[in-house]
PAKEVEX-930758 format. One record per residue (C-alpha): residue number from 1; y, x, z. Coordinates in Angstrom, 1 decimal, m for minus. Example, Ala and Ser with C-alpha at 12.3 -4.5 7.8 and 13.67 -1.06 7.14 Angstrom:
  seq   north    east      up
    1    m4.5    12.3     7.8
    2    m1.1    13.7     7.1
This chain:
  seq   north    east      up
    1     0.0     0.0     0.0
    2     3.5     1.6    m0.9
    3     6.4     1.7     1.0
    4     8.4    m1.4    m0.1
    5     4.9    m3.1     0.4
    6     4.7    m2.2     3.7
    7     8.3    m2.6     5.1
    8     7.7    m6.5     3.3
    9     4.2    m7.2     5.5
   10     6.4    m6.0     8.5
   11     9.2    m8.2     8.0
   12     6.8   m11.0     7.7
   13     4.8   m10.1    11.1
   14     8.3    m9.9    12.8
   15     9.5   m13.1    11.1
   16     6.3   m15.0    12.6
   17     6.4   m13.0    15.9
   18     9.6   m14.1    16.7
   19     8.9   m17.9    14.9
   20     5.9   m18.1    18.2
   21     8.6   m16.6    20.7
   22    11.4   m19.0    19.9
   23     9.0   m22.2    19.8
   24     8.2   m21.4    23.7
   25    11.5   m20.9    24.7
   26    12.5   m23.9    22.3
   27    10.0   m25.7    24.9
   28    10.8   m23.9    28.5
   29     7.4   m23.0    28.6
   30     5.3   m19.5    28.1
   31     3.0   m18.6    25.4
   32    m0.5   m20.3    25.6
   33    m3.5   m17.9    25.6
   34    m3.7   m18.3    21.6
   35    m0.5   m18.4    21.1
   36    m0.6   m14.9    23.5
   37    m3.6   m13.2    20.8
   38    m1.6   m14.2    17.8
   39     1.6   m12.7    18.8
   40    m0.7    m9.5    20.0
   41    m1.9    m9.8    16.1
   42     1.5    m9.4    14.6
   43     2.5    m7.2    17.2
   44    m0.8    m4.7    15.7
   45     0.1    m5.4    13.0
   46     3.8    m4.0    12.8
   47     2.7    m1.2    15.2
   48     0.4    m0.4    11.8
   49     3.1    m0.4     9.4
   50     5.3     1.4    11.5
   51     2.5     4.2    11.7
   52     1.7     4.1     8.2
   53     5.6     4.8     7.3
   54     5.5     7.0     9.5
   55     2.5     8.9     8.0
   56     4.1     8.1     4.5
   57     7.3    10.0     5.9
   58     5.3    13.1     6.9
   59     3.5    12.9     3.1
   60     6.7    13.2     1.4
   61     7.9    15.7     3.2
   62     4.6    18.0     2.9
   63     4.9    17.6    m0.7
   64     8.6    17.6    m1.2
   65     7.7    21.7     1.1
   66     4.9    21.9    m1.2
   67     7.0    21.4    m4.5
   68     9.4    24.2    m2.8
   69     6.6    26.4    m2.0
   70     5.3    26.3    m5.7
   71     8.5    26.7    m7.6
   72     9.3    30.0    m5.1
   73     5.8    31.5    m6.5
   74     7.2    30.4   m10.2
   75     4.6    28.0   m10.8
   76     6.1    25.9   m13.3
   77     3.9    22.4   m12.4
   78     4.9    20.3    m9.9
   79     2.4    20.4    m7.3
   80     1.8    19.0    m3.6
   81     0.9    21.3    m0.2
   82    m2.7    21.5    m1.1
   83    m2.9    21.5    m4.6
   84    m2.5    18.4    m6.2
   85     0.2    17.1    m8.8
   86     2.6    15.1    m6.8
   87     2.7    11.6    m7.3
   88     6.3    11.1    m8.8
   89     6.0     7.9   m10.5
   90     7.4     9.4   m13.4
   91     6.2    10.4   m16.9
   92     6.1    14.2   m18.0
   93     8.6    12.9   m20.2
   94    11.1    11.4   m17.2
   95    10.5    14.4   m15.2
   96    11.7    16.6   m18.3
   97    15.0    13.9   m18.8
   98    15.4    14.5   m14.9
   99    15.6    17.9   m14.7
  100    17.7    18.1   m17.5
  101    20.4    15.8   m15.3
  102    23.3    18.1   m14.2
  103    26.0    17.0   m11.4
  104    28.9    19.3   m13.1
  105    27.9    16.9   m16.5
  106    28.4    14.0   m14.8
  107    31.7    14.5   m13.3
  108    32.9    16.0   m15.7
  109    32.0    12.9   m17.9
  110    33.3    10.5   m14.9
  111    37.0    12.2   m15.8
  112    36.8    12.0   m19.1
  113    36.0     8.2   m18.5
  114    39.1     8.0   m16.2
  115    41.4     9.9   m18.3
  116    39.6     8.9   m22.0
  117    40.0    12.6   m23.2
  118    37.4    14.0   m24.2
  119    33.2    13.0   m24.4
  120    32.1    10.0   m21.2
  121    28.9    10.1   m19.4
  122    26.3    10.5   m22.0
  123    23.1    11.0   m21.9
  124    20.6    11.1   m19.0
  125    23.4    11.2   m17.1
  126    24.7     7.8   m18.4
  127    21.1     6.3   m18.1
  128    20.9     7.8   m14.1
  129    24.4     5.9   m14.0
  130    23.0     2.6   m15.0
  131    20.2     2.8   m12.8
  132    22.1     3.7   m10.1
  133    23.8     0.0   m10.8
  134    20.8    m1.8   m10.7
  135    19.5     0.4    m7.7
  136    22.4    m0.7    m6.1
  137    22.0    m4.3    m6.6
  138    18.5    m4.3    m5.7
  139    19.2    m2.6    m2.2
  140    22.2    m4.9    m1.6
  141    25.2    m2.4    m2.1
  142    28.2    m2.5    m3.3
  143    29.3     0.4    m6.0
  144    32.7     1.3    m5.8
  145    32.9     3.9    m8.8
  146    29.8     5.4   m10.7
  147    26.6     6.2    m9.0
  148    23.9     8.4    m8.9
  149    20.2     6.6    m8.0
  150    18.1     8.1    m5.6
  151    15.3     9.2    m7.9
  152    18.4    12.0    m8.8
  153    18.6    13.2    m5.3
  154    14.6    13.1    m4.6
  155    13.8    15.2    m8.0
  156    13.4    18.9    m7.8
  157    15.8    20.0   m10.8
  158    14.3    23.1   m12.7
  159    16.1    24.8   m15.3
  160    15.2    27.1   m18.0
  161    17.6    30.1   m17.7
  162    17.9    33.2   m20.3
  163    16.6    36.5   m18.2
  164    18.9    39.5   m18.4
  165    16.6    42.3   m18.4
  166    13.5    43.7   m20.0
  167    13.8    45.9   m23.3
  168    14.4    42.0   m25.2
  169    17.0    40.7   m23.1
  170    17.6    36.8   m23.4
  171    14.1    36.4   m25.2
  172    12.3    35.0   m22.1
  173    12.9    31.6   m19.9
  174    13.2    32.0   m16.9
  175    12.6    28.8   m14.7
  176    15.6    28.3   m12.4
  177    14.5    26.0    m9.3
  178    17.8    23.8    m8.4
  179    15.9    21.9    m5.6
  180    16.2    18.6    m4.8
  181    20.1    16.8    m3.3
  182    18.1    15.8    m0.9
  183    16.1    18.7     0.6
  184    20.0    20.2     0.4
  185    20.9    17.3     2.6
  186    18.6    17.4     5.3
  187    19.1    21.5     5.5
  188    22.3    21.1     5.7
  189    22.1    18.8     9.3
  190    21.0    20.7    12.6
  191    19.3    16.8    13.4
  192    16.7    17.1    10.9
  193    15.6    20.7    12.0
  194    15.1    18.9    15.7
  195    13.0    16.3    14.0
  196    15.2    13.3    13.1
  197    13.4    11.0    10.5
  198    15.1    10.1     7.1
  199    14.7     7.1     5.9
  200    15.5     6.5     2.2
  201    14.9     3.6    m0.3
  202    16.4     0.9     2.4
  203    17.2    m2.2     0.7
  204    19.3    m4.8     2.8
  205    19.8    m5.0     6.8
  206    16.6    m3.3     8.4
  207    15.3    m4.5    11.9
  208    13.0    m2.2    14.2
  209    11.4    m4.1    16.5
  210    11.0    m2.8    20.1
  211     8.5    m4.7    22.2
  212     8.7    m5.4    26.0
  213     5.8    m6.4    27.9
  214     5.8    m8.4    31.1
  215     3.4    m8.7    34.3
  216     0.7    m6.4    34.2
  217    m2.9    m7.7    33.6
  218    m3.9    m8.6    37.7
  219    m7.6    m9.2    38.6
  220    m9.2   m11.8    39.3
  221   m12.6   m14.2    40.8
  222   m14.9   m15.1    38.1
  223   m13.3   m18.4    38.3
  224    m9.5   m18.2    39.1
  225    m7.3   m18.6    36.3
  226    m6.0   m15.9    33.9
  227    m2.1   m14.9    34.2
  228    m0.4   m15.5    31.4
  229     1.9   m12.4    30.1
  230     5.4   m13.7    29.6
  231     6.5   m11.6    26.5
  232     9.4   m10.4    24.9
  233    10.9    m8.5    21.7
  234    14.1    m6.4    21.5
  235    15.7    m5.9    18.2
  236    17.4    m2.3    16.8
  237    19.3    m4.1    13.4
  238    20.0    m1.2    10.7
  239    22.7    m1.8     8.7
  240    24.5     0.3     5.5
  241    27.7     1.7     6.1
  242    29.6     3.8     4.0
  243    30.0     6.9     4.4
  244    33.0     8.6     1.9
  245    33.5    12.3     1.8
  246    35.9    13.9    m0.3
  247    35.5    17.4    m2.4
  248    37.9    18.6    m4.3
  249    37.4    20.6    m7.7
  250    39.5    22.6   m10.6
  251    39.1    21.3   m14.3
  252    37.9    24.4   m15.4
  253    35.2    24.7   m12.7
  254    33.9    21.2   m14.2
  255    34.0    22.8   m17.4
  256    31.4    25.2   m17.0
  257    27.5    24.5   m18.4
  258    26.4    27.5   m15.4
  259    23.0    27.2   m13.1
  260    25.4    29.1   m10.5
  261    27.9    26.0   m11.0
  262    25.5    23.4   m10.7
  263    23.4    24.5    m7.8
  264    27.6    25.0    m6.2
  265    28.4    21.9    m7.0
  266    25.4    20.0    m5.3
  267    25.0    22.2    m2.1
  268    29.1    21.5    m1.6
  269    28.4    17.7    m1.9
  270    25.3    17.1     0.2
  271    26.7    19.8     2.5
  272    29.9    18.3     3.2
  273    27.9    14.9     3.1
  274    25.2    16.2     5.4
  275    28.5    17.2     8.1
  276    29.7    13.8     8.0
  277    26.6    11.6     8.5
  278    25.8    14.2    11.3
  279    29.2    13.9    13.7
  280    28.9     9.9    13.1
  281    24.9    10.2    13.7
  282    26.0    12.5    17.2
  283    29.1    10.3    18.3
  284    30.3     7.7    16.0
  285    32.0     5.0    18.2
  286    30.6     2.0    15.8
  287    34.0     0.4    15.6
  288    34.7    m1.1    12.2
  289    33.0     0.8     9.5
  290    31.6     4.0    11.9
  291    28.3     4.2    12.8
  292    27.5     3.4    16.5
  293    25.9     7.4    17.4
  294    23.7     8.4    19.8
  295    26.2     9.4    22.5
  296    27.4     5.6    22.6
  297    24.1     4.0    22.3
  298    23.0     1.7    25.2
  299    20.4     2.7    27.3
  300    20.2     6.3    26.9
  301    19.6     8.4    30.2
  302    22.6    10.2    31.6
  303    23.3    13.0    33.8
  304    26.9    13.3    35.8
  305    28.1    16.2    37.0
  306    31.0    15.3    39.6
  307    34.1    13.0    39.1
  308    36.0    15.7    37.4
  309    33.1    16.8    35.6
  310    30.8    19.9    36.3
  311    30.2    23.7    35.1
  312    26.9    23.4    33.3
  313    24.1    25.0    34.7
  314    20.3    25.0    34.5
  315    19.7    22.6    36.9
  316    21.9    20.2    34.6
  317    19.0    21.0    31.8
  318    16.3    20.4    34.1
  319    18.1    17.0    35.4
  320    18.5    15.7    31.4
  321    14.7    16.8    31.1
  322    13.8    14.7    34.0
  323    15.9    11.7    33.0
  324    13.6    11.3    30.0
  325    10.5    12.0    31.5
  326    11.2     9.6    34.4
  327    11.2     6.7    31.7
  328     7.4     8.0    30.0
  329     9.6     9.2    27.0
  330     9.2    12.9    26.9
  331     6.7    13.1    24.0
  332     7.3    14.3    20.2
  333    10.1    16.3    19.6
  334    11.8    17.4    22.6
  335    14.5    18.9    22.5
  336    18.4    20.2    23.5
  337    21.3    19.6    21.0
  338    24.4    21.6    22.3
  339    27.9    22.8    21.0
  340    29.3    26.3    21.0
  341    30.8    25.9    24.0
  342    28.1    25.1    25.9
  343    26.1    27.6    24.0
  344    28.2    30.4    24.9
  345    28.6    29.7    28.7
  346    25.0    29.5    29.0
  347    24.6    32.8    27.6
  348    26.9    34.0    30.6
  349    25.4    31.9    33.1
  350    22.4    33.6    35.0
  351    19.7    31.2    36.4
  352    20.2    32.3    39.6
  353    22.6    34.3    42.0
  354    21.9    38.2    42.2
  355    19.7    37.9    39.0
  356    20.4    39.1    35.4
  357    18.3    36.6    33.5
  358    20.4    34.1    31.8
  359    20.4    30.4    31.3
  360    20.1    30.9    27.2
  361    17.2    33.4    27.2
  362    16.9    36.0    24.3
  363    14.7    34.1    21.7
  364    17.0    31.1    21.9
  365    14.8    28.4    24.4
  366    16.7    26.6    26.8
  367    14.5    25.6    29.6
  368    11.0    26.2    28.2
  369    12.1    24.5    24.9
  370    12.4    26.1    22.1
  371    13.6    23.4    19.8
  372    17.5    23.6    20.2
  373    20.5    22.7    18.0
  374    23.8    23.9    18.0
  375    26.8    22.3    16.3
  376    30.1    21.8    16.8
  377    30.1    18.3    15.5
  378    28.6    17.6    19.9
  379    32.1    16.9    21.1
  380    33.9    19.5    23.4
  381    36.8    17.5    23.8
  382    35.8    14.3    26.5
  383    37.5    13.6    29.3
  384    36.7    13.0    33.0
  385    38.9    12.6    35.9
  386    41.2    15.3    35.9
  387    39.3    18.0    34.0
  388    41.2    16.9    30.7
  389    39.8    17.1    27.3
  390    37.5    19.9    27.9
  391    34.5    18.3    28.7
  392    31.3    18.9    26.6
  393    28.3    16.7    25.7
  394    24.7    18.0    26.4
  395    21.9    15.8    24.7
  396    17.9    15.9    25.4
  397    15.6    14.0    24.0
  398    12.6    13.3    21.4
  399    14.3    13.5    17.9
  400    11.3    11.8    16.2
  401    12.9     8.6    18.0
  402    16.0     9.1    15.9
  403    16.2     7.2    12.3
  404    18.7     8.6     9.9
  405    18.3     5.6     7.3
  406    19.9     5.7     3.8
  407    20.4     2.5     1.1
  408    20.2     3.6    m2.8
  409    22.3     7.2    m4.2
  410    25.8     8.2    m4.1
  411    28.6     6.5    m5.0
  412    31.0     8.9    m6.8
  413    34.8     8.1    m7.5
  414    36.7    10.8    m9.7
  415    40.1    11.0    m9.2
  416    42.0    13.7   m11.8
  417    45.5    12.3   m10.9
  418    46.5    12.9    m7.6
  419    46.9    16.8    m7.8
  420    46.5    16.8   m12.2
  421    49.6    19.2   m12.0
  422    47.1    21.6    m9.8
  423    44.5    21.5   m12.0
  424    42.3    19.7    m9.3
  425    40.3    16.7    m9.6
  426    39.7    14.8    m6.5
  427    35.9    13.5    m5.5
  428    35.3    10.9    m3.0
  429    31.5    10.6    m2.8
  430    30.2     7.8    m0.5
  431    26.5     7.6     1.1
  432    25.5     4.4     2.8
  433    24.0     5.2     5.6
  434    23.1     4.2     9.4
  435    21.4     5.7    12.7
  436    19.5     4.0    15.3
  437    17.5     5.0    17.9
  438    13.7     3.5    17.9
  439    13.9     4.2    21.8
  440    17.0     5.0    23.7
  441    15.3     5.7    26.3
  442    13.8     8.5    24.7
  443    17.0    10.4    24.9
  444    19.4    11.7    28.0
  445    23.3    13.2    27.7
  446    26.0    15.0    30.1
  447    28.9    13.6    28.8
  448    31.3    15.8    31.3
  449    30.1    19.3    31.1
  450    32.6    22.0    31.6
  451    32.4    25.4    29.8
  452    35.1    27.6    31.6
């Protein structure tokens, strides 16, 4: 069963499950004992598809490393971690057109639209521009300017380039490998090294179902009567939003036809693009348009360190470690995400008085963990009591719990007007993307940590 199969036979699971829970409530009363093995079916039964994305997830990215792996060796097939062709969905033919697709091309092409000098998006790059359209349609966004589809950003872009040495120089093709916008994407974000999920290929409002049990099976005589659980569902609604970012490009950059250009051109996108879904991911407030981040989610632990906030220490570490283990959440990938302010105190701080070793050891591992991310995009500027704007956030938790979800491609906007008498042509690409959390719980933050 495929992935739009399987996020369809969810839906319908949830639909019913929560069908039988509001028909109880409807009547003030709890769920009968068939009612109670029917709900326990559909609760299997998105607990299944949840696994089997899951495992679906994991495929793609084996593949997507295997891909990588292959093209560094110079094989020139397309082939998965353990040997066999990957299953694209696309035709030798539609993988050829693909990687002949070029992201200089089709700006370029998007400003000769806009200004109507010069040769429009032609092409494959016309053709990804149309399907980006009906991608969008289908997955309930709206385009703004042009767009690029996602089977653009999944594809592995080779290239054939002329070598420059050997006694016939420019007889033999090379092949170039420009790797995929999205393996550029997720390398370029600190949360997918810790274990974050992405989640691509969304189409409309997504809701991830978190189930609460209630009493605990109590036994019984042979006779007495069974107790009845008294169940309940919570709800963690995705939703797009867009996400714009603006580049900024000279004419004659967009001119060029070079493999140097290209593979520029895309890391600078999904780089820039990578940095804003990250600081909205970390601490978007969810007001408006933002993204509600994981520092303003409800229910995450949280460690204090005075009214006025606290120098960090290790005990501080130990503390956000406990929070999440308290709540039977410390499993997966466990972790410490961290600014460079925090980062640098702790290499000065020792663990304890008279002592040399220090709070950051040598190889990196805070606390025993060796999975740890620093960025600057953790804010250093909060404020508590009096301290100011100098307080730092400090985050723990099981990354695997944290869904980076993405609707359709990119929606690009060219703009050659603004600063034309520069030579520069403005981009504003937009991503539509959300985080949630599949268990707050699974995380804990100091929100008032001091660094000096």
């Amino acid at each position: 069963m495929n992935k739009k199969a399987l996020l369809k036979k969810r839906k319908a699971a949830l639909t019913s499950l929560n069908a039988l829970l509001e028909d109880a409530r409807d009547e003030s009363r709890e769920l009968t004992a068939e009612e109670t093995a029917t709900y326990d079916g559909y609760k299997a039964s998105i607990t299944d598809c949840d696994a089997k994305l899951a495992e679906a997830a994991e495929v793609d990215r084996m593949n997507a490393e295997g891909v990588r792996l292959a093209a560094l060796e110079g094989e020139p097939t397309r082939r998965a971690l353990f040997g066999e062709p990957v299953n694209t969905g696309h035709s030798d033919q539609e993988m050829t057109d693909l990687d002949s697709f070029r992201v200089v091309s089709f700006l370029r092409g998007a400003v000769n639209r806009s200004t109507g000098d010069g040769a429009p998006l032609e092409g494959i790059e016309r053709e990804m521009s149309q399907e980006a359209r009906r991608e969008s349609n289908e997955h309930g966004v709206d385009l703004k300017g042009i767009g690029i589809p996602q089977m653009v950003l999944n594809h592995r872009g080779r290239t054939n380039a002329m070598s420059v040495s050997g006694s016939n120089v420019g007889s033999d093709l090379v092949p170039t490998d420009l790797g995929s916008m999205i393996d550029l994407l997720r390398d370029s974000m600190v949360l997918s090294q810790l274990g974050a999920q992405h989640i691509g290929g969304l189409s409309g409002n997504v809701e991830w179902p978190t189930i609460v049990d209630g009493a605990e099976p109590v036994e019984k005589t042979e006779v007495a009567e069974a107790t009845v659980r008294t169940l309940g569902t919570g709800i963690v609604t995705s939703t797009p939003h867009r996400l714009p970012v603006v580049s900024e490009y000279s004419s004659q950059l967009l001119q060029q036809s070079s493999t140097d250009v290209e593979a520029l051109v895309r890391a600078d996108l999904m780089t820039t693009l990578g940095i804003r879904m990250e600081k909205q991911a970390i601490n978007g407030d969810g007001s408006g348009a933002n993204v509600l981040g994981l520092l303003g989610t409800s229910g995450i632990g949280a460690v204090v360190g005075g009214v006025n906030g606290a120098l960090i220490t290790e005990d501080h570490l130990i503390d956000l470690e406990g929070a999440v283990e308290l709540v039977n959440a410390a499993t997966g990938n466990l972790g410490y995400l961290v600014n460079v302010k925090t980062k640098t105190r702790l290499k000065k701080t020792v663990i304890e008085a008279g002592q040399t070793d220090k709070v950051w050891h040598q190889d990196g591992s805070l606390n025993g963990y060796s999975s740890v991310g620093v960025t600057n995009l953790v804010p250093s500027t909060l404020t508590k009591g009096s301290s100011g704007a100098v307080a730092s956030a400090v985050i723990f938790g099981n990354f695997n719990d944290m869904l980076l979800n993405q609707w359709g491609g990119l929606d690009v906007i060219v703009n050659p007007y603004t600063k034309d008498s520069q030579g520069i042509v403005r981009v504003t690409v937009s991503s539509f993307f959300d985080m949630v959390l599949r268990r707050a719980a699974s995380f804990a933050a100091m929100q008032d940590a001091l660094t000096a």
